[in-house]
C-alpha positions, -999 to 999 in steps of 0.1 A, spaced: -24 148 17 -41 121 37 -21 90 46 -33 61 62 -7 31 77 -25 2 88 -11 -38 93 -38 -57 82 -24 -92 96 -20 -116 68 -43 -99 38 -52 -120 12 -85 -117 -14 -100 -151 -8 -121 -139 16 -148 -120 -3 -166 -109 28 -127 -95 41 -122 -78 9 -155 -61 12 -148 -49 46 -114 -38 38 -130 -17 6 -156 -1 32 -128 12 54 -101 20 32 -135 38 10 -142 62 48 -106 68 54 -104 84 14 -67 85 16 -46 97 -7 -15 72 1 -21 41 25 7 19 32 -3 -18 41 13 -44 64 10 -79 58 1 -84 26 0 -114 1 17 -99 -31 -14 -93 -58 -39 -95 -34 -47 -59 -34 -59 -54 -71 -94 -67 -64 -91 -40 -30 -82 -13 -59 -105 -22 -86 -139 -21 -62 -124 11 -42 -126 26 -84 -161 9 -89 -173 30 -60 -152 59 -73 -134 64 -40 -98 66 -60 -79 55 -88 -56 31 -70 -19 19 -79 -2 -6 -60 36 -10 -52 42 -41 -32 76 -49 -17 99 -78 -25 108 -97 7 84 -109 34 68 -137 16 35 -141 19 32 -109 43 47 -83 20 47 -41 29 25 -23 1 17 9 -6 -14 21 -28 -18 54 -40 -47 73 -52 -30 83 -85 -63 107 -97 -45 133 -67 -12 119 -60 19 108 -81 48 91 -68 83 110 -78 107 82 -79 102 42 -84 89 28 -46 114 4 -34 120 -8 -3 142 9 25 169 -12 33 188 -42 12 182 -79 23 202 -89 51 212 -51 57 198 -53 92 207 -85 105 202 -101 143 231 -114 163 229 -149 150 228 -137 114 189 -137 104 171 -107 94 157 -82 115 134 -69 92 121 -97 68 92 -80 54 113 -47 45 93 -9 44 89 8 13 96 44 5 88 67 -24 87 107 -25 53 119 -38 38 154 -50 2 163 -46 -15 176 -77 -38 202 -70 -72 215 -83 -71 247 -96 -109 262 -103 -110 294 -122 -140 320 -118 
């Protein structure tokens, strides 16, 4: 299982000329799971739909809940890999908090447990 982690800085899909960039690399990495950093929530449907055009995955995106506008995400080729459990994020809100009370870790990471499906060709 290939997995990619990459912090984007600030995605959105406004950019069409971004998006096709992104799609290029994320289409040479061919990762089965690759977990995003800095994400605006929704943003990486159009990332998924051309990565399927180009058939270079089947794509499902989880993105977290806190973080605003630059949320943790993870997609997942779902052709090759399925996720075991629902992906939520790691810790609760204001679970890790600074000295003076704000939180450590606004945009929070995600986890999930995954299997690999494999390809079995008979003779």
């Amino acid at each position: 299982m290939d997995v990619v982690a990459w912090n984007i800085r600030f995605f959105q899909d406004r950019d069409p000329k971004r998006v096709t960039r992104i799609v290029y690399i994320l289409e040479a990495f061919n990762a089965d799971v690759v977990i995003l950093e800095e994400i605006l929530e929704g943003s990486l449907q159009e990332v998924a739909k051309q990565l399927s055009n180009l058939k270079a995955g089947n794509y499902e995106v989880a993105y977290g809940e806190t973080g605003g506008n630059q949320r943790v995400s993870i997609m997942h080729d779902i052709d090759w890999v399925r996720s075991k459990d629902a992906i939520t994020e790691l810790f609760g809100k204001n679970s890790v908090v600074t000295a003076d009370g704000k939180d450590a870790f606004p945009g929070l990471s995600l986890r999930s447990y995954f299997t690999v499906l494999t390809l079995c060709i008979s003779s």
